[in-house]
C-alpha positions as CSV (number, residue, x, y, z in Angstrom):
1,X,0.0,0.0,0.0
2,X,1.4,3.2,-0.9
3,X,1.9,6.6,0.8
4,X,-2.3,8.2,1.6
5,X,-3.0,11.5,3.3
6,X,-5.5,12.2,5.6
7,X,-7.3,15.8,6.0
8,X,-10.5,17.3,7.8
9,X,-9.1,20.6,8.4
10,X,-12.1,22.6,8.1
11,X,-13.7,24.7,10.8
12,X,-17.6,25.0,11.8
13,X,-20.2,26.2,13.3
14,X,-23.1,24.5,14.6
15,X,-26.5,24.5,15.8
16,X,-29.3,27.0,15.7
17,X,-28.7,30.7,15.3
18,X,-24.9,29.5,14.5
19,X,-25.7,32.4,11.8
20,X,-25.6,34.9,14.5
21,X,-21.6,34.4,14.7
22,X,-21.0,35.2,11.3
23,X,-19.9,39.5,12.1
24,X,-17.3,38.1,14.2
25,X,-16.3,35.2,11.9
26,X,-15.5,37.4,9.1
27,X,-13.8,40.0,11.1
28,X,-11.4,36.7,11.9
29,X,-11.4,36.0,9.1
30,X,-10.4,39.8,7.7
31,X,-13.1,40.0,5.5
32,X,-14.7,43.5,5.3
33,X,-16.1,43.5,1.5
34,X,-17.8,40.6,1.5
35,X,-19.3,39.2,-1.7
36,X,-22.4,37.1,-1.0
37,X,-22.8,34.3,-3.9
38,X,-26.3,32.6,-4.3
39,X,-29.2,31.5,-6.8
40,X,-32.6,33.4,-7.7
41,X,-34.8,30.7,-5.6
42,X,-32.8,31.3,-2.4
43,X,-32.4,35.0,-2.6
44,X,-36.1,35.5,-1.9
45,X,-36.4,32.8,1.0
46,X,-36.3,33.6,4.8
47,X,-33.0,32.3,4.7
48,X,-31.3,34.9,3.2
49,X,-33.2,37.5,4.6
50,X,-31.5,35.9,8.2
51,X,-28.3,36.7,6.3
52,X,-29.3,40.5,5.5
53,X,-30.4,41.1,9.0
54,X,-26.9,40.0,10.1
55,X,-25.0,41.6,7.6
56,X,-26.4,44.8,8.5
57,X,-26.8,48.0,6.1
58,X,-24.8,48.3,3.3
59,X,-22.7,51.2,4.5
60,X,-19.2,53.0,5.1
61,X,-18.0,50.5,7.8
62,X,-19.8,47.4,6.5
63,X,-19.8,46.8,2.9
64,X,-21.2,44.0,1.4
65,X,-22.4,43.0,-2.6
66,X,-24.5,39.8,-3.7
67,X,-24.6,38.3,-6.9
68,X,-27.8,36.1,-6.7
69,X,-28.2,34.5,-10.5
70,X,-26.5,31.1,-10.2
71,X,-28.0,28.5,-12.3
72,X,-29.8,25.4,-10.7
73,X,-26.6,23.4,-12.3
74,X,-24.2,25.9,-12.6
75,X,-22.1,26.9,-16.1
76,X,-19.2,28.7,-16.0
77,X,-20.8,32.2,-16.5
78,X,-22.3,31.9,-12.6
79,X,-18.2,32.0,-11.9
80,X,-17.2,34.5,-14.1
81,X,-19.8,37.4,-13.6
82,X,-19.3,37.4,-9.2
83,X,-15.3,37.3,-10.2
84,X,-16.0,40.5,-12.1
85,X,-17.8,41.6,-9.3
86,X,-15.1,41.3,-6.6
87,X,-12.5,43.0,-8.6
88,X,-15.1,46.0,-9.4
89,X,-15.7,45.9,-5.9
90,X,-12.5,45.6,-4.4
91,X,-14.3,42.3,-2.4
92,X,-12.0,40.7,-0.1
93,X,-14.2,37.5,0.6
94,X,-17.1,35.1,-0.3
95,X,-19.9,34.1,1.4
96,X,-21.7,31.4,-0.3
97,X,-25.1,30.5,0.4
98,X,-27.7,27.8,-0.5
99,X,-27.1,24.4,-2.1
100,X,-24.8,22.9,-3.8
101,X,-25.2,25.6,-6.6
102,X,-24.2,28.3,-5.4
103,X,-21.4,27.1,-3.1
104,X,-19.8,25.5,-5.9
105,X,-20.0,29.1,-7.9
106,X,-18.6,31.1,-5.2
107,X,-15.8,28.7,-4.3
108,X,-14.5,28.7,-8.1
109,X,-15.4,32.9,-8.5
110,X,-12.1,33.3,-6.3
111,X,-10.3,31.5,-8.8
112,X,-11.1,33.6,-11.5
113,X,-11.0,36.9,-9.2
114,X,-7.6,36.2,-8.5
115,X,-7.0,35.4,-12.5
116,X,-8.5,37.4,-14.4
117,X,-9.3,36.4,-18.6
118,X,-8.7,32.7,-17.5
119,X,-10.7,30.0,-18.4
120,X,-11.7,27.3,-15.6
121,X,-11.1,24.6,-18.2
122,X,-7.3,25.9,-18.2
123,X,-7.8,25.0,-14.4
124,X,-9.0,21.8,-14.7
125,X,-6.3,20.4,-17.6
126,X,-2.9,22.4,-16.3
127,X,-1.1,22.7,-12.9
128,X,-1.9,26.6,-12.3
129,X,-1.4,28.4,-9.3
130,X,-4.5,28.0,-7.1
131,X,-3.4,29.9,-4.2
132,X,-3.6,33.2,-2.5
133,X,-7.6,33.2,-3.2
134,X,-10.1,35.0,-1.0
135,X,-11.3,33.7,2.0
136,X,-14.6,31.8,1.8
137,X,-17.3,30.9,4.6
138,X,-19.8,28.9,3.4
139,X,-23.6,28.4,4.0
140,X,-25.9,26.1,3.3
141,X,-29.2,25.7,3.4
142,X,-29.9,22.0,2.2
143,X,-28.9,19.0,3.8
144,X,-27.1,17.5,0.7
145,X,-24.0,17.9,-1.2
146,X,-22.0,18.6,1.2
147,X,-20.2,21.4,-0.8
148,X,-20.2,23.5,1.9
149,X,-16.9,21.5,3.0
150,X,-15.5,19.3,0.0
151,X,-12.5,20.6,-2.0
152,X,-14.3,20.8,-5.3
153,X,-16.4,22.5,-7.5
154,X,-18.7,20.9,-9.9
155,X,-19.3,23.7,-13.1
156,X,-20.4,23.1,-16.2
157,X,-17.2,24.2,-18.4
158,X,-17.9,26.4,-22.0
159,X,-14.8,24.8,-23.5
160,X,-16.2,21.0,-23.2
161,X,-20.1,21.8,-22.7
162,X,-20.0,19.4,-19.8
163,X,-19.4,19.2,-16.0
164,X,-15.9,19.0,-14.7
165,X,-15.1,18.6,-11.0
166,X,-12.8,21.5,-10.2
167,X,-10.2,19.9,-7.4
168,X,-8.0,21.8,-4.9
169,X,-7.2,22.0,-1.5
170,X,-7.3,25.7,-1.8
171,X,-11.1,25.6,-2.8
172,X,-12.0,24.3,0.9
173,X,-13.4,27.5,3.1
174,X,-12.1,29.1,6.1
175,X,-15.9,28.2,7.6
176,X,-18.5,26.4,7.2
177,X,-22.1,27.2,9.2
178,X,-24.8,24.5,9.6
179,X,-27.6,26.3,11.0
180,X,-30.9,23.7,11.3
181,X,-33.0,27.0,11.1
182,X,-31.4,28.0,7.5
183,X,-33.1,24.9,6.1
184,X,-36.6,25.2,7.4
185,X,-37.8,26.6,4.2
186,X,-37.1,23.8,2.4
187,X,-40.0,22.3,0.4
188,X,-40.5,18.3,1.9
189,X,-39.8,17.2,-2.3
190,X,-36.4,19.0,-2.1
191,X,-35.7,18.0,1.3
192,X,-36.3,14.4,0.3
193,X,-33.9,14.7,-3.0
194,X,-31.0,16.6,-1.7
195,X,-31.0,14.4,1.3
196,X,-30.9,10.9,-0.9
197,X,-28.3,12.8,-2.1
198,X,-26.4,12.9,1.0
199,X,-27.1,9.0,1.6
200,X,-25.9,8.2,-2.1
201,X,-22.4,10.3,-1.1
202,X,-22.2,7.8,2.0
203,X,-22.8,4.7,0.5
204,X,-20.6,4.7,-2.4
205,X,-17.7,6.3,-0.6
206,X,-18.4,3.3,1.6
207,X,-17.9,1.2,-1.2
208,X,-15.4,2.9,-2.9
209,X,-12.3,0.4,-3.0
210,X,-9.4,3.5,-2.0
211,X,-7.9,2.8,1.8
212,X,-9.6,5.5,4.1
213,X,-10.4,3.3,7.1
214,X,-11.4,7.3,8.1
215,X,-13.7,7.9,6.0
216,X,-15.3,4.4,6.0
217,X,-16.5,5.3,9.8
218,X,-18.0,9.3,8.4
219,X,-19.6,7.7,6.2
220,X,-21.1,4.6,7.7
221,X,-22.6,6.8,11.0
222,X,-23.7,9.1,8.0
223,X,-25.6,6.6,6.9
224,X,-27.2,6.2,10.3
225,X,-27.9,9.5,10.7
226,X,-29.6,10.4,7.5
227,X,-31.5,6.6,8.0
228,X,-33.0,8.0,11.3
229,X,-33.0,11.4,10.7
230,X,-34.4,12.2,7.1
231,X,-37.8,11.0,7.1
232,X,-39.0,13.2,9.8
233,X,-37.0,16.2,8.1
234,X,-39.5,15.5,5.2
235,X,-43.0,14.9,7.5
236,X,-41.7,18.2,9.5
237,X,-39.9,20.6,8.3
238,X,-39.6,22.7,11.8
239,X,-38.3,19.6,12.8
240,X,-34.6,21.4,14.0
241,X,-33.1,18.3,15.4
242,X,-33.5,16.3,12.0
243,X,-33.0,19.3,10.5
244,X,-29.6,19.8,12.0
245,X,-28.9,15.6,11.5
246,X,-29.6,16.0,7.9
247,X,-27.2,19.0,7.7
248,X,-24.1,16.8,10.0
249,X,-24.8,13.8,7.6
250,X,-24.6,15.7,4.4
251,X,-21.0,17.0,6.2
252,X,-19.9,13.9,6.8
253,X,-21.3,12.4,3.3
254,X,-19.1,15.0,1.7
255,X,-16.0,14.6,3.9
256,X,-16.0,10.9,2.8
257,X,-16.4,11.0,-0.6
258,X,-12.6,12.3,-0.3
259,X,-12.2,8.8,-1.4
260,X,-13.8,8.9,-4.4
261,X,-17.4,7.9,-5.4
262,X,-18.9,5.4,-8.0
263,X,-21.2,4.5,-10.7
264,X,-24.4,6.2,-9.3
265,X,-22.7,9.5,-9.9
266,X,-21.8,8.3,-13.5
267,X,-25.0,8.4,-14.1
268,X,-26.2,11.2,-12.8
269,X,-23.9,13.9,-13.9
270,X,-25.0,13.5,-17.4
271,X,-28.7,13.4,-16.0
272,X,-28.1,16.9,-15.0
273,X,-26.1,18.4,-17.8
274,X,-28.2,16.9,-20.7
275,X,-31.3,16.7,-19.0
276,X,-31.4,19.5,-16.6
277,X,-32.4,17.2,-13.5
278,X,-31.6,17.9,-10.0
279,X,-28.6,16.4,-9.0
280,X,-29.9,14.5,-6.0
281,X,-33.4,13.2,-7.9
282,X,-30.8,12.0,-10.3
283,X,-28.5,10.0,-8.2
284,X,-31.7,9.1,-6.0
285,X,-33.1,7.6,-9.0
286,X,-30.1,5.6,-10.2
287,X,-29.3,4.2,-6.6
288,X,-30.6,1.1,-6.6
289,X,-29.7,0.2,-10.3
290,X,-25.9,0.5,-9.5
291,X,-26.3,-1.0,-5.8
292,X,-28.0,-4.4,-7.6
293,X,-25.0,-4.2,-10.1
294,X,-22.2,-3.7,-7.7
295,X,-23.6,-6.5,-5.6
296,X,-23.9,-8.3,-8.2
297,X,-20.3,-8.4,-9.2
298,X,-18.9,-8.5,-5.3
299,X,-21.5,-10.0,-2.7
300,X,-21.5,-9.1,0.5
301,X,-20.3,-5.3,-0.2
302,X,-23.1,-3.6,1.4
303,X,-23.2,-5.5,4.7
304,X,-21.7,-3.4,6.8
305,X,-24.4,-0.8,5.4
306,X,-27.2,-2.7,6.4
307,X,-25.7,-2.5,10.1
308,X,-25.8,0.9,9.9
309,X,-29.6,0.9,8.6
310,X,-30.3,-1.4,11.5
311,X,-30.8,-4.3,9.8
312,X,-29.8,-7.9,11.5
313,X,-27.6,-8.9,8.5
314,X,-24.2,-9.9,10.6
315,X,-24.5,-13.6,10.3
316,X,-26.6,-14.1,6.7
317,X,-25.0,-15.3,3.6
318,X,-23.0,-12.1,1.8
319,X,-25.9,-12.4,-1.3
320,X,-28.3,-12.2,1.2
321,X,-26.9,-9.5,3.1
322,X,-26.6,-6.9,0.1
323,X,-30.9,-8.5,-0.7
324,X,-32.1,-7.1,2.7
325,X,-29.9,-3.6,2.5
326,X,-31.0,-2.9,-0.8
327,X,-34.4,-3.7,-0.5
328,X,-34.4,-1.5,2.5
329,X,-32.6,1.2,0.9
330,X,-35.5,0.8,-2.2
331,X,-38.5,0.9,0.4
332,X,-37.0,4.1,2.1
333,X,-36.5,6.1,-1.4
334,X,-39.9,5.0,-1.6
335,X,-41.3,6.5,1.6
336,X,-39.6,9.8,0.7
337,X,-41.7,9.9,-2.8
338,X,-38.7,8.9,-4.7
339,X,-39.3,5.8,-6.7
340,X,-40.2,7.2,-9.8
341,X,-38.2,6.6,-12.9
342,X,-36.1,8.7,-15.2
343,X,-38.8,9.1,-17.7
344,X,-41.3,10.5,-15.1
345,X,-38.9,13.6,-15.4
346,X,-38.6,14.2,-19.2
347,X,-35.6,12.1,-19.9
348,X,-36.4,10.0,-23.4
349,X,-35.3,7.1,-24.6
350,X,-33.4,8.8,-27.3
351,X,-31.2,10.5,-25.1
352,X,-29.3,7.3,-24.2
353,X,-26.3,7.5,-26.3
354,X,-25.3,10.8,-25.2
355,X,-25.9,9.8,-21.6
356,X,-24.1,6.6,-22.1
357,X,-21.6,8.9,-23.7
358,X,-20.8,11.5,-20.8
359,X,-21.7,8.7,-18.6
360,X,-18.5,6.5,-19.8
361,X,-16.5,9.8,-19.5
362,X,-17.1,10.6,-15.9
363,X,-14.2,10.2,-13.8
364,X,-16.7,8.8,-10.9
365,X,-16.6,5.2,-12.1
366,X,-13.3,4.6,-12.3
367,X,-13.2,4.3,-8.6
368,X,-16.3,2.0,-8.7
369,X,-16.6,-0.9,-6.1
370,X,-16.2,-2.9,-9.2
371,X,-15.3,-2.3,-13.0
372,X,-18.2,-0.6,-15.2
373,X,-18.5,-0.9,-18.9
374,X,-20.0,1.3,-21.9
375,X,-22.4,-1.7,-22.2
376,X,-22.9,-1.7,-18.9
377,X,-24.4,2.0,-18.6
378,X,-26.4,1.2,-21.1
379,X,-28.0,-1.6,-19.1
380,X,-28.1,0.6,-16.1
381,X,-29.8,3.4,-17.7
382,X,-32.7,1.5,-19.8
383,X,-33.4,-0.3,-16.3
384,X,-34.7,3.3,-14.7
385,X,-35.4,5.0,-17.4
């Protein structure tokens, strides 16, 4: 086994009202221009009023812009315009606010604030200086991707027409805030989506063959969590403690999937760049599929993630192990509304080679729990679609 380096380096805040530290943070921090990064949707919620009231009055001693026109999957425009922005501003930080969206756009902005004319696909296919970027405190307000504390950022590039995952240690904030109440807002379909998307993060880092004993344990108990914690999220939204559970979980599903993910998110990326579906309905809707095929290929992989469903799968046969934990993991989708198939959503039939296409290209599957094939996306796909 070679040389592997372990990290969780970043600091946060949590627990409702955690927003009401935010002055103090980004005088820590040095920030005193802030640029706040977010989408249409969220800049007329509750949530981001919170953040106004905090912020204060624009004025002399506390300055503060906003771009709020990030697309639901963002493109590399939602990067360039708030870079602009901090330069005409003279912005000395980002906040980022929302879901994965957003967070994603203000983490790469301070790339091209910092360079100017660039292109993020020069980023992603040259070793370029990534450092001495603005600091970033992110925000969110689902209890999904994680973003808020991965070391990526998932854009939709011009120069390919496709999403590329951005990687650098530099993109990781200074702070990350998980306030329960932030996430109130959230309509029970959404809540439902991002946080399969959370439990897809989990299990296929699980899976995922690359040695991180660490992040095995994040993101088995993630499991747990978002097991116990998401239905009730979805029944009751004011529900803080699952609110707050779902918001850990998606954390720790995100701090995991430092080892890599797997075919589910093969599949989905291309769901959301050629289709325009959510990014958690997508991998929610896949899950099973690649669970049956893995399992398929390597019995007895999802064992351990029964335990952590609370299933009594210790002593059964491997084949039936993986039966029980996916036919768990099918019924609880279901519970949440999310058994529907690809086709429910406008994706057609004659879409397939170009999502077999992108699908093959994604770097996600090449550290699947077991070897996928063209033929086999193909398979994968026409079973949900």
């Amino acid at each position: 086994m070679g040389i592997v380096a372990f990290s969780f380096p970043t600091r946060t805040l949590f627990g409702a009202g955690a927003l009401q530290e935010l002055p103090a943070n980004l005088l820590r921090l040095g920030i005193r221009r802030p640029l706040v990064v977010t989408d249409p949707g969220l800049a007329r919620t509750d949530a981001f009023r919170a953040l106004v009231a905090v912020l204060g009055e624009s004025g002399r001693d506390r300055d503060w812009f906003a771009f709020t026109e990030v697309h639901p999957n963002p493109v590399e425009e939602d990067v360039r315009r708030p870079a602009a922005l901090m330069r005409e501003h003279g912005c000395d930080g980002v906040i980022a606010i929302g879901g994965g969206s957003p967070l994603d756009a203000g983490k790469a902005a301070r790339l091209l604030a910092k360079h100017p004319g660039a292109s993020l696909l020069r980023f992603y296919e040259e070793a370029l200086d990534w450092t001495g970027m603005a600091p970033l405190i992110a925000i969110p307000t689902t209890a999904g991707t994680g973003s808020e504390v991965g070391r990526s950022s998932v854009i939709t590039l011009d120069g390919t027409k496709r999403k590329a995952v951005l990687f650098h240690p530099e993109l990781l904030a200074k702070l990350v805030i998980l306030d329960p109440e932030l996430t109130v807002g959230l309509p029970p379909k959404l809540t439902a989506a991002t946080g399969a998307d959370a439990l897809t993060h989990c299990i296929e880092s699980y899976t995922c063959p690359s040695f991180h004993p660490m992040c095995d344990g994040i993101a088995l108990e993630g499991v747990r969590l978002i097991v116990e914690a998401l239905p009730r999220a979805v029944r009751d939204g004011h529900d803080l403690d699952a609110r707050g559970r779902m918001l850990v979980a998606a954390a720790m599903g995100a701090v995991a999937f430092q080892k890599d993910l797997g075919v589910v998110h093969s599949m989905a990326h291309p769901l959301s760049t050629l289709c325009g579906m959510h990014h958690g309905l997508a991998n929610a809707l896949c899950l099973v599929a690649g669970m049956k095929f893995c399992a398929a290929r390597k019995p007895g992989l999802y064992r351990r993630v029964g335990i952590a469903c609370g299933l009594e799968v210790q002593s059964c046969p491997d084949a039936e192990a993986d039966r029980r934990t996916i036919g768990f993991v099918t019924d609880f989708l279901a519970g949440l509304g999310l058994n529907t198939r690809l086709g429910d959503h406008g994706v057609k039939s004659e879409q397939l080679d170009a999502l077999v296409g992108q699908a093959i290209e994604d770097p996600c599957h090449q550290t699947n729990a077991v070897p996928v094939s063209r033929d086999d996306f193909r398979a994968l796909y026409l079973e949900v679609i």
